[in-house]
C-alpha positions in Angstrom: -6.5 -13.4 -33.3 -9.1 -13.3 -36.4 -11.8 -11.9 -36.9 -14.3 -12.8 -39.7 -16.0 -9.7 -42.0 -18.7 -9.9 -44.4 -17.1 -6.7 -46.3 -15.8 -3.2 -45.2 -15.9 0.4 -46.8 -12.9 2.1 -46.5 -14.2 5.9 -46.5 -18.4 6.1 -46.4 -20.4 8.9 -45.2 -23.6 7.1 -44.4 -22.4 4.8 -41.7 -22.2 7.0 -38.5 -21.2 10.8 -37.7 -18.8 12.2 -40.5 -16.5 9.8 -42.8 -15.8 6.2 -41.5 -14.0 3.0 -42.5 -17.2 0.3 -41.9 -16.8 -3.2 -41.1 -19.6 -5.6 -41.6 -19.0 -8.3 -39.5 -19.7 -12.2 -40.5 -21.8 -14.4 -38.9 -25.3 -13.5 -37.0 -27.6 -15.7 -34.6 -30.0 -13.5 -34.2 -32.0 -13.8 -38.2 -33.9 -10.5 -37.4 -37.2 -11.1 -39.7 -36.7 -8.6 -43.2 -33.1 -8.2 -42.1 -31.2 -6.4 -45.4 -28.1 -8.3 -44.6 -29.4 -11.9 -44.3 -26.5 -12.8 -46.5 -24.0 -12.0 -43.2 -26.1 -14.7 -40.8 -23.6 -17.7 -42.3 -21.3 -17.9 -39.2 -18.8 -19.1 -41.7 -19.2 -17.2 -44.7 -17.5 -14.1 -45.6 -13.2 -13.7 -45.3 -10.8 -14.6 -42.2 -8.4 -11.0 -41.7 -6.3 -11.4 -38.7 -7.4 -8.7 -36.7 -3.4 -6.9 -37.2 -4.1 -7.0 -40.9 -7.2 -4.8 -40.3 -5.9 -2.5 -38.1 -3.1 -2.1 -40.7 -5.6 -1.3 -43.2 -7.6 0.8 -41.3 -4.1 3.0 -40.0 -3.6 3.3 -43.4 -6.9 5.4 -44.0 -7.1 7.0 -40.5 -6.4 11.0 -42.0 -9.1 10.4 -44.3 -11.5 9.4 -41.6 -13.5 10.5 -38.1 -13.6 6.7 -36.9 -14.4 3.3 -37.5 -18.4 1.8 -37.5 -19.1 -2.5 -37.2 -22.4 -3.9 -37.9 -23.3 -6.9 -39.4 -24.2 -9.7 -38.9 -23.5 -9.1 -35.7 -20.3 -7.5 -33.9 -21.0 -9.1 -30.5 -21.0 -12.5 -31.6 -17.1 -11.6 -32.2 -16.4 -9.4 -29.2 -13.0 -10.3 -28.4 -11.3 -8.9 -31.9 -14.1 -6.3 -32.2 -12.9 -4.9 -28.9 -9.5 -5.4 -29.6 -9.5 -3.6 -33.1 -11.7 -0.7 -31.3 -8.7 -0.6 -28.5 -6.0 0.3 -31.2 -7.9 2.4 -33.4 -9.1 4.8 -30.4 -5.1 5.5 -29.6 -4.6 7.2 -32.5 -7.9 9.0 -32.1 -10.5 7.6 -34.0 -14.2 7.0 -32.8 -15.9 3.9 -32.8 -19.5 2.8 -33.6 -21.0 -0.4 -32.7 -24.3 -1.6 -33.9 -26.1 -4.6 -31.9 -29.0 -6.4 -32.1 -29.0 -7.1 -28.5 -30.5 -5.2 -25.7 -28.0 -2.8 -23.8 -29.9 -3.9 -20.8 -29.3 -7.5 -21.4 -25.1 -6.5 -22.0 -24.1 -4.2 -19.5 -23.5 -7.1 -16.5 -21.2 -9.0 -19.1 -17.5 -8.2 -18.3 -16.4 -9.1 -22.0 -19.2 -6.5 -22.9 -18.2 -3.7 -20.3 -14.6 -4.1 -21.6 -15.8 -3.8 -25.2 -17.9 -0.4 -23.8 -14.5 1.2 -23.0 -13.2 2.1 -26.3 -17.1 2.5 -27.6 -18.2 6.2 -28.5 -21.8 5.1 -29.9 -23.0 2.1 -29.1 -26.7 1.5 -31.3 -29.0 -1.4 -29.9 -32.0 -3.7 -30.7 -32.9 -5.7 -33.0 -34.1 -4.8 -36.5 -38.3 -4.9 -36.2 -39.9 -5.2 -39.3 -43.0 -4.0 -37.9 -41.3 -1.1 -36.3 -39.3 0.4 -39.1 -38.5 3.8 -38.8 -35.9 5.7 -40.8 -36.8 9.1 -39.4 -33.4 8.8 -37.1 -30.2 8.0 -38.3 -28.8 4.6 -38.8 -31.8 3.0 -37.5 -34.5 1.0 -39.2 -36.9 0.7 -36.8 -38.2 2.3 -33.6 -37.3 -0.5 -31.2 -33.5 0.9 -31.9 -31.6 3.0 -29.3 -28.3 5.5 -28.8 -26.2 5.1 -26.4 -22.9 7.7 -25.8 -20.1 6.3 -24.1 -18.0 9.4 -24.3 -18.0 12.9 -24.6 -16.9 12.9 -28.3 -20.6 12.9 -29.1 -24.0 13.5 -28.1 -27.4 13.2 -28.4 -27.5 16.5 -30.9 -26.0 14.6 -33.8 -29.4 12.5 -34.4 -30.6 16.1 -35.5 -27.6 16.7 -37.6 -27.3 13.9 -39.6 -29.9 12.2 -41.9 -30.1 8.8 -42.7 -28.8 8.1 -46.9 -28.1 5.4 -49.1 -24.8 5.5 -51.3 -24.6 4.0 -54.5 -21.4 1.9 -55.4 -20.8 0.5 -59.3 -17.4 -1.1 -59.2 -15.1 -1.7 -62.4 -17.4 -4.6 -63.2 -20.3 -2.4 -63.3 -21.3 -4.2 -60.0 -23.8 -2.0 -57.8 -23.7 -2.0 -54.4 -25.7 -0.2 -52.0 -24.9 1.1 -48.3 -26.5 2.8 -45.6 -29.8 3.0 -43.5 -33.4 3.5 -46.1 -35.6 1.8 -48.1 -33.5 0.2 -50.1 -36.6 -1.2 -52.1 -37.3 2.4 -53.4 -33.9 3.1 -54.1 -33.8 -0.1 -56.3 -37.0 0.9 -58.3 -35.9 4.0 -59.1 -32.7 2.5 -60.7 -34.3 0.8 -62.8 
């Protein structure tokens, strides 16, 4: 099975609770308006992994790291591998976060959804609104946006512990990257 990602971190710190290897999956239908990750909608942009080849590289990191977080694009539109990939990694005890721009509501009657649920410790839902943005909770950009714990790994006390941030990447080209949930706009002005 493949799965197609836009990009991954192997070890960020903005991305969910404690360190995480993030996957941003390729391909979106939904074209939130202001989206930051526009560039993901492209159902056939990004790189093919087979989905053994991830897991492979995410074992390889998994004492460096609390769990695993895809978003996107969006991780729905590829539920089969994202479920299968959150299977393996939750055996050797890593926890998984899964942001959606659908409704839970409109998910939880789908059986390839409720299997997905299984191996989910955080699932994060709605759609980005523009209109709504709100970065006073982490991971979320606007207010529309809800927690959901599927386990007992967490709970609803970690959206006090944790803030939202933005981490700066300059690769050995002297590329900058950016990551995380907050207004990336100010962040830009400031660099420059």
């Amino acid at each position: 099975m493949d799965i197609r990602i836009n990009s991954y971190i192997p070890i960020t710190t903005v991305e969910g609770p404690g360190k995480r290897f993030s996957i941003w999956v390729q391909g979106c239908s939904l074209h939130c308006k202001g989206c930051a990750n526009s560039a993901m909608w492209n159902k056939d942009g990004g790189t093919i992994y087979k989905v053994e080849e991830l897991i492979d590289l995410i074992t390889s990191y998994k004492d460096k790291i609390e769990g695993i977080t895809f978003l996107g694009g969006e991780p729905l539109e590829q539920i089969e591998a994202v479920t299968e990939i959150s299977k393996t990694v939750q055996t050797f005890g890593l926890s998984v976060l899964v942001f959606t721009g659908y409704e839970y509501s409109a998910l939880k009657n789908r059986q390839d959804f409720q299997e997905l649920i299984r191996y989910v410790d955080i699932l994060i839902d709605g759609r980005y609104e523009e209109d709504k943005q709100d970065f006073s909770r982490p991971w979320i950009g606007s207010s529309n946006q809800n927690y959901y714990f599927f386990t007992d790994r967490y709970d609803e006390s970690i959206i006090s512990k944790y803030k939202n941030k933005i981490e700066v990447r300059i690769d050995k080209n002297n590329k900058i990257s950016l990551n995380g949930m907050g207004n990336f706009k100010e962040v830009l002005k400031t660099m420059r």
